[in-house]
MIDOSE-1310 file (N, C-alpha, C; in nm, 2 decimals, decimal comma, always signed):
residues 240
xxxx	-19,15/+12,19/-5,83/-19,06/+12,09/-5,78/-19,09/+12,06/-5,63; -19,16/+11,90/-5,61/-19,15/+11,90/-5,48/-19,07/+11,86/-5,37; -18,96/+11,88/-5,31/-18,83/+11,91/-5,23/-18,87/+11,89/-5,09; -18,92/+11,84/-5,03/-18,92/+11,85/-4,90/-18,81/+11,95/-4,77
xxxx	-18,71/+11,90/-4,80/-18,59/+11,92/-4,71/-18,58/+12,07/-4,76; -18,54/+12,14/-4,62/-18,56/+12,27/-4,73/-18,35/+12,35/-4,77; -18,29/+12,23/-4,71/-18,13/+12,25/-4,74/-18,14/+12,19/-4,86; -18,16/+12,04/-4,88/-18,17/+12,00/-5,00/-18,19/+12,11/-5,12
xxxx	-18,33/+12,17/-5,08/-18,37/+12,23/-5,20/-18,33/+12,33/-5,23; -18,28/+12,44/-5,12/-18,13/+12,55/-5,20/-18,06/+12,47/-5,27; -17,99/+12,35/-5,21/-17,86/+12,33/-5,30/-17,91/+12,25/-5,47; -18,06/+12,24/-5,47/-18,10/+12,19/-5,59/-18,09/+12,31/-5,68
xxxx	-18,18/+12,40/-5,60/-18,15/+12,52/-5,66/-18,02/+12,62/-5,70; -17,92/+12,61/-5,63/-17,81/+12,67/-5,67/-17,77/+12,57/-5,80; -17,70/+12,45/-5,79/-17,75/+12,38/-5,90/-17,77/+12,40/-6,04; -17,93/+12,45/-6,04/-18,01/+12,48/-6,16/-17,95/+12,59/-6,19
xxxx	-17,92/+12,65/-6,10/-17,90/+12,86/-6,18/-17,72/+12,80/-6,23; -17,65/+12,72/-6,17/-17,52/+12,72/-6,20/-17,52/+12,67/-6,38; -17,61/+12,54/-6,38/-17,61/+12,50/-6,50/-17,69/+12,59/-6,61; -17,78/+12,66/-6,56/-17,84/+12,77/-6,64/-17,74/+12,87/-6,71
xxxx	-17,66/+12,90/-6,64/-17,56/+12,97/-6,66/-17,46/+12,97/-6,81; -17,45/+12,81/-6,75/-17,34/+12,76/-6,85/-17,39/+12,74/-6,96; -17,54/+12,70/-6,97/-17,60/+12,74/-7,07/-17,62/+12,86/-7,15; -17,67/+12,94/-7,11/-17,69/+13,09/-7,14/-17,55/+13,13/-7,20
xxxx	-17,45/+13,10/-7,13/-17,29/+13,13/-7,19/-17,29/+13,12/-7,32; -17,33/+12,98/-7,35/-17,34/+12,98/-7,52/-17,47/+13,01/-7,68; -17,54/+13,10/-7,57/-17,59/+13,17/-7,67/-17,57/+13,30/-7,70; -17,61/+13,31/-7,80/-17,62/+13,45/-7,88/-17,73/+13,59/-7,81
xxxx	-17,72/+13,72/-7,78/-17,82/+13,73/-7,67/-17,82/+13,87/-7,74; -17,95/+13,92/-7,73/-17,95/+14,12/-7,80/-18,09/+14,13/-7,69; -18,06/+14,25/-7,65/-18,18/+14,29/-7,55/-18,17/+14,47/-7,58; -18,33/+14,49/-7,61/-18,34/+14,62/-7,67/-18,43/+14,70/-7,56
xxxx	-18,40/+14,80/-7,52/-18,48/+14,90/-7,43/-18,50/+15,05/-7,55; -18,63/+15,06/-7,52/-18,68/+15,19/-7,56/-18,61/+15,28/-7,52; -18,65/+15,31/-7,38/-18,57/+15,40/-7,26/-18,42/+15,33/-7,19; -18,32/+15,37/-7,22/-18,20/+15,27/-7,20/-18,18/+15,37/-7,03
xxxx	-18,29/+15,42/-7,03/-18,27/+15,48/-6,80/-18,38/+15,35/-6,74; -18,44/+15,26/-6,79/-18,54/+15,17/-6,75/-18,50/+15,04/-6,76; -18,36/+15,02/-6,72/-18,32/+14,90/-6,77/-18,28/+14,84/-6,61; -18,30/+14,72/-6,61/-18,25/+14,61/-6,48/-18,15/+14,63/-6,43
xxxx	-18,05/+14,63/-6,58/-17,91/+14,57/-6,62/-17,81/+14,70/-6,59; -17,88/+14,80/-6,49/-17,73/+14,90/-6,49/-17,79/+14,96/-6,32; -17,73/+15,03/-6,28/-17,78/+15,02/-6,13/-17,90/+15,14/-6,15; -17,97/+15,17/-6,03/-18,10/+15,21/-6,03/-18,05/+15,36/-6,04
xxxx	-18,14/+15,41/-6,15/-18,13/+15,59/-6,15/-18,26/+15,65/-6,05; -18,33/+15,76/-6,10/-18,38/+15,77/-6,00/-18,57/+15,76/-5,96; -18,55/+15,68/-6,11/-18,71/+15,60/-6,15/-18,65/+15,42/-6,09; -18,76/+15,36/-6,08/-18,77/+15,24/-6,08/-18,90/+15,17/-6,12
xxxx	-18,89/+15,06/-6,13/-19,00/+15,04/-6,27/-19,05/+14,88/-6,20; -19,18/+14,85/-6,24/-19,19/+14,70/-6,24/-19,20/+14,64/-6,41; -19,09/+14,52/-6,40/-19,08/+14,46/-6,55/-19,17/+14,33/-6,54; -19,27/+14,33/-6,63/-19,37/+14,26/-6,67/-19,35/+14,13/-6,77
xxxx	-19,30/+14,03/-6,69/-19,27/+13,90/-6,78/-19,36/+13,80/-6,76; -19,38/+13,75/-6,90/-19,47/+13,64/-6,87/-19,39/+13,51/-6,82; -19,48/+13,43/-6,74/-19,40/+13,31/-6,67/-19,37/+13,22/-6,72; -19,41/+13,22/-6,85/-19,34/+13,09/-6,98/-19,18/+13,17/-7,02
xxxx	-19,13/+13,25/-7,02/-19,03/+13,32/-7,03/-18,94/+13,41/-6,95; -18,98/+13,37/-6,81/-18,89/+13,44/-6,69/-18,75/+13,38/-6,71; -18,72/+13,26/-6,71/-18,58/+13,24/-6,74/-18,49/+13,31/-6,82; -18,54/+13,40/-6,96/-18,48/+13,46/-7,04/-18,38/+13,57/-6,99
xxxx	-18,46/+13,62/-6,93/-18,43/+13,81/-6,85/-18,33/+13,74/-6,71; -18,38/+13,63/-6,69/-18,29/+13,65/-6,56/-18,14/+13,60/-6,57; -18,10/+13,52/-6,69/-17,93/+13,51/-6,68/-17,93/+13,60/-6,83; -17,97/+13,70/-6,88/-17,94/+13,75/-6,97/-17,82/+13,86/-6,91
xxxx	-17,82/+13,87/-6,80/-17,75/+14,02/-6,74/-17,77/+14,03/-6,61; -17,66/+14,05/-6,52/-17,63/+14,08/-6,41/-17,82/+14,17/-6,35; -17,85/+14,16/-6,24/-17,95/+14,29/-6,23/-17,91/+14,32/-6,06; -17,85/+14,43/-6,10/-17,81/+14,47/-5,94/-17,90/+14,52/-5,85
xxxx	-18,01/+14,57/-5,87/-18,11/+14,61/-5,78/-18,26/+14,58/-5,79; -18,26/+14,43/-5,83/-18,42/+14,41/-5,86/-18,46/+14,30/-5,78; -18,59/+14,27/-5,67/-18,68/+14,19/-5,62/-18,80/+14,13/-5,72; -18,86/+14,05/-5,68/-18,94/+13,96/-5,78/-19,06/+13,97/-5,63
xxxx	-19,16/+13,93/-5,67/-19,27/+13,92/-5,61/-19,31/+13,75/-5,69; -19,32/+13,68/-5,56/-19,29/+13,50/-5,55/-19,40/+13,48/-5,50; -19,48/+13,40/-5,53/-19,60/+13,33/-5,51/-19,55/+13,24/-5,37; -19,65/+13,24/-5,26/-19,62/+13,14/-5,13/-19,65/+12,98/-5,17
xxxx	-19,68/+12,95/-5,31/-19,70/+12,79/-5,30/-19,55/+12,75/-5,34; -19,52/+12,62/-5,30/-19,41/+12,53/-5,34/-19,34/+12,57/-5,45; -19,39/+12,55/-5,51/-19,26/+12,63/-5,62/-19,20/+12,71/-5,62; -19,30/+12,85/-5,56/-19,26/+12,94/-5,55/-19,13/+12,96/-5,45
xxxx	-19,15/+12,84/-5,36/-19,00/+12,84/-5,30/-18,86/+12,82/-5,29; -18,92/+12,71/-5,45/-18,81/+12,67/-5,51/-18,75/+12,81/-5,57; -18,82/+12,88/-5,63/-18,79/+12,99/-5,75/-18,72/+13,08/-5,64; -18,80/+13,13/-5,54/-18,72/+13,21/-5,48/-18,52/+13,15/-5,43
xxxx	-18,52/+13,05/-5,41/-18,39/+13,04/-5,37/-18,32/+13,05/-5,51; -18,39/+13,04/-5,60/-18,30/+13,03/-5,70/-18,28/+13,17/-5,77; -18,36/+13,25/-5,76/-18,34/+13,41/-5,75/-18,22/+13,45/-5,65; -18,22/+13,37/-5,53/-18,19/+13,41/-5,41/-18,00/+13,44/-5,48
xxxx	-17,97/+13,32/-5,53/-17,86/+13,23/-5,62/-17,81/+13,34/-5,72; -17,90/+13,42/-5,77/-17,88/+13,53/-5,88/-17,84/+13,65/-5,80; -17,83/+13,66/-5,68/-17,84/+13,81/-5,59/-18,00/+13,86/-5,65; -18,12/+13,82/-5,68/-18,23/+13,90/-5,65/-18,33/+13,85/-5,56
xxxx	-18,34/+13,93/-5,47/-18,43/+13,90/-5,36/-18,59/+13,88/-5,40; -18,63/+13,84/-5,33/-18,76/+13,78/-5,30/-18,89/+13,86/-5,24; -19,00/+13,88/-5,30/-19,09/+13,92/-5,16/-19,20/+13,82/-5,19; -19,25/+13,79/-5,10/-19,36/+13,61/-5,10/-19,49/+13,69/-5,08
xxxx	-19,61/+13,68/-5,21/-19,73/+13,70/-5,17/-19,80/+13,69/-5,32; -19,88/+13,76/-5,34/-19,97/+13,77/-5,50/-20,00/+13,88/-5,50; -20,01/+13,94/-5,64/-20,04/+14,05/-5,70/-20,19/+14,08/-5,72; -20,30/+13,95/-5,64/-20,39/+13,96/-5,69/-20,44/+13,90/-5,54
xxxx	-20,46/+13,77/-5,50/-20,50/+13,70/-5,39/-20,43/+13,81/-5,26; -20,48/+13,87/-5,17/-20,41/+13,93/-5,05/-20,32/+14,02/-5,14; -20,38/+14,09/-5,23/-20,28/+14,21/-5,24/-20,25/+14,32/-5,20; -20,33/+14,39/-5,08/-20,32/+14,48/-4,97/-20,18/+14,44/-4,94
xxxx	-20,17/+14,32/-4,88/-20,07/+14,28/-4,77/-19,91/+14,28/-4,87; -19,93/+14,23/-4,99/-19,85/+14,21/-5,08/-19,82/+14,38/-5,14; -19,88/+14,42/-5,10/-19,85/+14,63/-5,18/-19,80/+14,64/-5,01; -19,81/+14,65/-4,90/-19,74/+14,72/-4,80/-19,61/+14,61/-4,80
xxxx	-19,58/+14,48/-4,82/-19,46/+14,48/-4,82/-19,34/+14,52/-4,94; -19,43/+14,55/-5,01/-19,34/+14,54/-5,21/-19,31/+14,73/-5,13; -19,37/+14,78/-5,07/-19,36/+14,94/-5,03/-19,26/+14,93/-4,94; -19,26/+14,83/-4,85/-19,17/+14,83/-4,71/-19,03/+14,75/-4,76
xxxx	-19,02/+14,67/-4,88/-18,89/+14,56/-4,88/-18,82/+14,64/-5,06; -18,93/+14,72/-5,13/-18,84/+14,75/-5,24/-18,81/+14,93/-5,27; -18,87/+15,00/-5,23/-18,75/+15,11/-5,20/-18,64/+15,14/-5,28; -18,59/+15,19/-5,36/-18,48/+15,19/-5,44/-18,46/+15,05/-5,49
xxxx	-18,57/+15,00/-5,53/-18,53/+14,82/-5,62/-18,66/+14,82/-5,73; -18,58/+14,77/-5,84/-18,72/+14,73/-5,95/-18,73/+14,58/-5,90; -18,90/+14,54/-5,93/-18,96/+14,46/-5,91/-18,99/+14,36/-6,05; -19,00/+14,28/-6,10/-19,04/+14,21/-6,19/-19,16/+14,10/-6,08
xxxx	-19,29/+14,08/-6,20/-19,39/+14,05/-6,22/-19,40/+13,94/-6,33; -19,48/+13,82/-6,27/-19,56/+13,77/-6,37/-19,65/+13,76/-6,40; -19,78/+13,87/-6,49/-19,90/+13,90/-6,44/-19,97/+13,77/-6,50; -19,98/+13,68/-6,55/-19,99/+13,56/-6,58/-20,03/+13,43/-6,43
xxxx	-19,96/+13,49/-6,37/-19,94/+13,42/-6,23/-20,05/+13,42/-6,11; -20,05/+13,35/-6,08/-20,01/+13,16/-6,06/-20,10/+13,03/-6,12; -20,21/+13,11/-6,15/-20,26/+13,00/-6,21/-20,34/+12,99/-6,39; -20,27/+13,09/-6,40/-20,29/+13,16/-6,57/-20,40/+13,19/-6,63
xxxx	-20,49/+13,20/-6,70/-20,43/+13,15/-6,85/-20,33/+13,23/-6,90; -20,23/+13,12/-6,96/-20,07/+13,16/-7,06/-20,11/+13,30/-7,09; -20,01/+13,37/-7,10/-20,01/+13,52/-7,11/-20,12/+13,59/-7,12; -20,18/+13,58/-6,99/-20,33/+13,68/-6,98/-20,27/+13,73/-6,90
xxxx	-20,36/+13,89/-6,88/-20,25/+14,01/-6,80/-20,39/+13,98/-6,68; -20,32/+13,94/-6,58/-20,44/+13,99/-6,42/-20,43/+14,13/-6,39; -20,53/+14,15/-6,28/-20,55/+14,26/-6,26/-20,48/+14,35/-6,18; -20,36/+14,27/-6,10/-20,28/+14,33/-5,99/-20,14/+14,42/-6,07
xxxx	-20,11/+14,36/-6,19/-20,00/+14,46/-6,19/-20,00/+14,61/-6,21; -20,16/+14,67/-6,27/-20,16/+14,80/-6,28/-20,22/+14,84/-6,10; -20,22/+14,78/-6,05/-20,26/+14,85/-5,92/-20,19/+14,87/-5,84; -20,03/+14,76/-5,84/-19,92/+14,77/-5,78/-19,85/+14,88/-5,79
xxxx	-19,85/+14,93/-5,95/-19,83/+14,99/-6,01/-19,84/+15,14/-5,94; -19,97/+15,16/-5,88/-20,05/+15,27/-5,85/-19,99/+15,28/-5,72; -19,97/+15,21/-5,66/-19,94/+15,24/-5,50/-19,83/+15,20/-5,49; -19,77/+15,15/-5,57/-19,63/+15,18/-5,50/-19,54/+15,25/-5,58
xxxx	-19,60/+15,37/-5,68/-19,52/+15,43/-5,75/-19,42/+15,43/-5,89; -19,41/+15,29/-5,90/-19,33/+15,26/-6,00/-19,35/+15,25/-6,11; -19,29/+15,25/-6,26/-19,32/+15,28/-6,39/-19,39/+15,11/-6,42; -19,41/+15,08/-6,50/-19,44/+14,95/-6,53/-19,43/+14,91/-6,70
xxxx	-19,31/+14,88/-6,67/-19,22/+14,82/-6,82/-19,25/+14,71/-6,85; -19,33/+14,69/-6,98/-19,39/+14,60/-7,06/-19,26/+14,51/-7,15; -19,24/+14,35/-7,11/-19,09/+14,30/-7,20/-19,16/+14,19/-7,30; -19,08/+14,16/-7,35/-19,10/+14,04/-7,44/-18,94/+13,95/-7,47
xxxx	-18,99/+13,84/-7,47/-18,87/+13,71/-7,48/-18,91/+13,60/-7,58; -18,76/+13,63/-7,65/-18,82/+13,49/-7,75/-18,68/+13,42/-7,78; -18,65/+13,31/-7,84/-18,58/+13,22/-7,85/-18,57/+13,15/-8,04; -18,44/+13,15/-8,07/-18,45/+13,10/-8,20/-18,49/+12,90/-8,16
xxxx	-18,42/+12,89/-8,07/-18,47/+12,73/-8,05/-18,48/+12,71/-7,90; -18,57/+12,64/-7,87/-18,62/+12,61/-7,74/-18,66/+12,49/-7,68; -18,64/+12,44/-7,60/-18,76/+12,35/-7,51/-18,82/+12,38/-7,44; -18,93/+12,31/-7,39/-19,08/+12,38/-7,36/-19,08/+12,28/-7,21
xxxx	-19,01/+12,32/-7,12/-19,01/+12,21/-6,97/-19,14/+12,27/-6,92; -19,21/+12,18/-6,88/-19,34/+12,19/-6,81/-19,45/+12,12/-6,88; -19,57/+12,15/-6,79/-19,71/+12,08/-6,87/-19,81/+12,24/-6,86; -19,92/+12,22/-6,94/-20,00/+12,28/-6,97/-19,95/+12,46/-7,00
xxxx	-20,03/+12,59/-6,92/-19,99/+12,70/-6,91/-19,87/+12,72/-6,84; -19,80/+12,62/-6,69/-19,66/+12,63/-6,68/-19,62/+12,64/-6,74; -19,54/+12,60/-6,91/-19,44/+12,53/-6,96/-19,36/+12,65/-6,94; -19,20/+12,65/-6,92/-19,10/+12,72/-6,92/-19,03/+12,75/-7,06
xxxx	-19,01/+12,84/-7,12/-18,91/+12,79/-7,21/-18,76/+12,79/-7,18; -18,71/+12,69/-7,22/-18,58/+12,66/-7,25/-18,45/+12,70/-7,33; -18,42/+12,83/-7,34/-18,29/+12,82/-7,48/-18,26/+12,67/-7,48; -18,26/+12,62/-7,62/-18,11/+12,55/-7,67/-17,95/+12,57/-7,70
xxxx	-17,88/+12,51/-7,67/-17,73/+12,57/-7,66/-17,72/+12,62/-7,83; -17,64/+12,75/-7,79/-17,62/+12,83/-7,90/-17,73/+12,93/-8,02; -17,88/+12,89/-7,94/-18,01/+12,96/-7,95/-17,95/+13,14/-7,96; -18,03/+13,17/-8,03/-18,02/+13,36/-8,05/-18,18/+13,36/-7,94
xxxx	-18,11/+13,48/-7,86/-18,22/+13,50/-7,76/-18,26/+13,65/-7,75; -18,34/+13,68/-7,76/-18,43/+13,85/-7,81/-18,51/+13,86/-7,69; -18,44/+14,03/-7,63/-18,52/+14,05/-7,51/-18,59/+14,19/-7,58; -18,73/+14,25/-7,55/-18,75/+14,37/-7,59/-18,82/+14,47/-7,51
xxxx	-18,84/+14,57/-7,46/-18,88/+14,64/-7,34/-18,96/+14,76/-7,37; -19,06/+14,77/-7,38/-19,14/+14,88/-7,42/-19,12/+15,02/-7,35; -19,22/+15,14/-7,41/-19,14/+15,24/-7,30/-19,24/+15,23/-7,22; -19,21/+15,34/-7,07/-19,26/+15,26/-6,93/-19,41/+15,35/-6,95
xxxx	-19,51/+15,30/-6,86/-19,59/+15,32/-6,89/-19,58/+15,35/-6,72; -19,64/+15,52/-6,71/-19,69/+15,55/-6,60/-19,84/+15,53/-6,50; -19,87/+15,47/-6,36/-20,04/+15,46/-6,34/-20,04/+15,59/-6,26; -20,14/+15,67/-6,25/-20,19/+15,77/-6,14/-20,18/+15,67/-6,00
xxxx	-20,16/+15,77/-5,88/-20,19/+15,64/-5,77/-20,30/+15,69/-5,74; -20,38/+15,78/-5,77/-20,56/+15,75/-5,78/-20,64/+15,70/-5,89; -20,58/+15,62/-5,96/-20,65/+15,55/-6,05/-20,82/+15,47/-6,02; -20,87/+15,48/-6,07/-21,01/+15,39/-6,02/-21,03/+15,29/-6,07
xxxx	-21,07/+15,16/-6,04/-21,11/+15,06/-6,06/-21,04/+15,05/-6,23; -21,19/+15,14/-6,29/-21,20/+15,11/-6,49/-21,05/+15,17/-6,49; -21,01/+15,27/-6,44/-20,90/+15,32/-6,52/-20,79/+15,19/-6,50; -20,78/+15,11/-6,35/-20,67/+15,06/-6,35/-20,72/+14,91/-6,48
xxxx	-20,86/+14,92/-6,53/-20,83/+14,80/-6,59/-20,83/+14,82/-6,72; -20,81/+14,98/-6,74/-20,80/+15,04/-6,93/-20,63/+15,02/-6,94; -20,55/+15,05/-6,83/-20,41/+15,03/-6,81/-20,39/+14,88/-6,82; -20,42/+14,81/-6,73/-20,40/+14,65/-6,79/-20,42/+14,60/-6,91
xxxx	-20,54/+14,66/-6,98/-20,60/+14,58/-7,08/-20,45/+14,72/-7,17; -20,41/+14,80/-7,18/-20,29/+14,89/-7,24/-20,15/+14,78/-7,23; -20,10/+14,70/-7,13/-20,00/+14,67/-7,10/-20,03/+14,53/-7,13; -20,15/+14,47/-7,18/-20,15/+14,37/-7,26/-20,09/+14,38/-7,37
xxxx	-20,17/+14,44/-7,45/-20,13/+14,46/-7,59/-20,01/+14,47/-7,62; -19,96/+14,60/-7,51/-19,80/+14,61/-7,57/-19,75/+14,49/-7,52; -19,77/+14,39/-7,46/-19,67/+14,28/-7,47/-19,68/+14,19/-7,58; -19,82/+14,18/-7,59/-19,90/+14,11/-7,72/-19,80/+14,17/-7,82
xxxx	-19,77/+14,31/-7,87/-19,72/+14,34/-7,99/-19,56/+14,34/-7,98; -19,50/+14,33/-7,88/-19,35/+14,34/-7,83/-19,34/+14,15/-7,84; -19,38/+14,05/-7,79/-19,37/+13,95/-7,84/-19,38/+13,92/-7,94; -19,47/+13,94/-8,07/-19,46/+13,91/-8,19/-19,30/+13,98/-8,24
xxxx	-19,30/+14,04/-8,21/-19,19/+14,13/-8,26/-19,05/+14,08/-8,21; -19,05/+14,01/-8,07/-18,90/+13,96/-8,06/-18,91/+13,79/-8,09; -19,02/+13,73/-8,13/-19,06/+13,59/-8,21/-19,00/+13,65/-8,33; -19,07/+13,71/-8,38/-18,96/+13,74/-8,57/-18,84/+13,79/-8,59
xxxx	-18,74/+13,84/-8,45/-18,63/+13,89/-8,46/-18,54/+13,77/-8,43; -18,58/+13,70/-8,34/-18,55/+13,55/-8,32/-18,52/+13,47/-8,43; -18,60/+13,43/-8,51/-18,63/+13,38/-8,58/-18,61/+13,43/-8,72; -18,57/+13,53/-8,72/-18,47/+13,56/-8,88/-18,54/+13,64/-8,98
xxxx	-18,70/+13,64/-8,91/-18,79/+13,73/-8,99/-18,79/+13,88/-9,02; -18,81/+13,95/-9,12/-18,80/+14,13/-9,12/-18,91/+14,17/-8,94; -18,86/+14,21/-8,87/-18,97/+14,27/-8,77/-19,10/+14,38/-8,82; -19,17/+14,34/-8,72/-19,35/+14,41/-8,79/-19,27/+14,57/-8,80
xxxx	-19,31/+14,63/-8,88/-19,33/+14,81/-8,82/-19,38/+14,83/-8,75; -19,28/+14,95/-8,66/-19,34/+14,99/-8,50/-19,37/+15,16/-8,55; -19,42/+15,23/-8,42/-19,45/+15,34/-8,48/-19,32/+15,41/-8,40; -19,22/+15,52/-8,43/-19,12/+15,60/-8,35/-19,11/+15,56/-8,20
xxxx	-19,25/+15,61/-8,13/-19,26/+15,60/-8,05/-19,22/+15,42/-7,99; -19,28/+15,36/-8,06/-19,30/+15,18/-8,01/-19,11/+15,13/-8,05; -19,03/+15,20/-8,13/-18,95/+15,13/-8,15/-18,87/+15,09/-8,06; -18,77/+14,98/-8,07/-18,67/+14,98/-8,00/-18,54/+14,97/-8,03
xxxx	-18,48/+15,06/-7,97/-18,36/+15,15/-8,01/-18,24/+15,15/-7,92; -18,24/+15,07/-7,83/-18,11/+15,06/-7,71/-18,06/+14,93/-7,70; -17,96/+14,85/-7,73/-17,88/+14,75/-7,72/-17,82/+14,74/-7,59; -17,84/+14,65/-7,54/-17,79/+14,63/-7,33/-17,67/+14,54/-7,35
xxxx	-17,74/+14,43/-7,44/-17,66/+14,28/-7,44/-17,59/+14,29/-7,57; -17,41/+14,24/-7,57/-17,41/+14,21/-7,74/-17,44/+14,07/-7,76; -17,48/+14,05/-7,87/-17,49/+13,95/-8,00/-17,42/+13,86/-8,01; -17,29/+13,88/-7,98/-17,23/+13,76/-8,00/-17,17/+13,67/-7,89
């Protein structure tokens, strides 16, 4: 969204999150955590985690539930300005940089600004390909301590706002909306190179297999079989 005026564009933004709102009110919503201590949606215990959303489906997670103690890591281009006010709008703060371009600088402030806060990630981001995992979120991972919770979002009906790998999805009013959260996956903070990219290519898949799985819960289908370990077994949001 290009906005010049940068009052204008809070108030476009406040705006969007208000109507987002009123939307979200009328759907149907189930959000399932493996580990129900790894959750957004209740204040921070004494793990904190980065949640791994892809950026066709960040709208899902963020009016599904209050999140009292979580920062986002916001890309410095235009949009990303817009997005941050509108986080701003939700009570979740902001830290401006990439998980990949200048990520030195972006790990000493995510170390200096989040501190007792979970972080959500779009490793997808900023210039994609659609849910391909980059290489920064198992490294952030490594240096600044935190677990790194793999989610998935899906929608019984949707619109697709955007063009190409942007597109956003959209609930439709009264859409059933399925969040799912894998369990957290620890990095060493001496990881090496291969190991941090055996962990990436790990926190693919489980989104890969946690998305198919909240697409067919959405959607009315029996869910794939998970193994004990993979299932999910914690209700955050009700249903109706």
């Amino acid at each position: 969204m290009r906005i010049r005026n940068a009052t204008l564009e809070k108030a476009v933004a406040r705006l969007a999150v208000l109507a987002a709102h009123g939307l979200f009110a009328t759907l149907r919503k189930e959000v399932r955590f493996v580990d129900k201590g790894l959750t957004p949606y209740q204040p921070v215990s004494d793990v904190t985690c980065i949640y791994s959303v892809w950026h066709d489906s960040l709208l899902m997670p963020l009016f599904l539930g209050r999140q009292p103690a979580t920062k986002a890591l916001v890309g410095r281009h235009q949009d990303g300005t817009f997005l941050a006010n509108s986080l701003s709008a939700l009570g979740i703060g902001s830290v401006r940089g990439s998980s990949s371009k200048g990520g030195a600088e972006a790990v000493r402030r995510l170390l200096d600004e989040t501190a007792g806060y979970h972080i959500v990630v779009t490793p997808d981001g900023p210039r994609g390909p659609r849910r391909t995992m980059k290489s920064g979120i198992a490294y952030l991972a490594s240096r600044t301590g935190k677990v790194v919770v793999p989610t998935a979002f899906a929608c019984s009906r949707a619109w697709s706002w955007g063009a190409g790998w942007t597109d956003l999805s959209v609930p439709k009013p009264g859409a059933f909306v399925v969040g799912l959260a894998g369990k957290g996956i620890e990095i060493p903070p001496d990881a090496s190179r291969e190991e941090l990219n055996e962990y990436n290519e790990r926190i693919q898949q489980e989104m890969d297999r946690l998305n198919l799985e909240a697409e067919e819960i959405a959607s009315g289908r029996p869910a794939s079989a998970a193994t004990p370990e993979q299932s999910t077994v914690t209700s955050m949001v009700d249903k109706s």
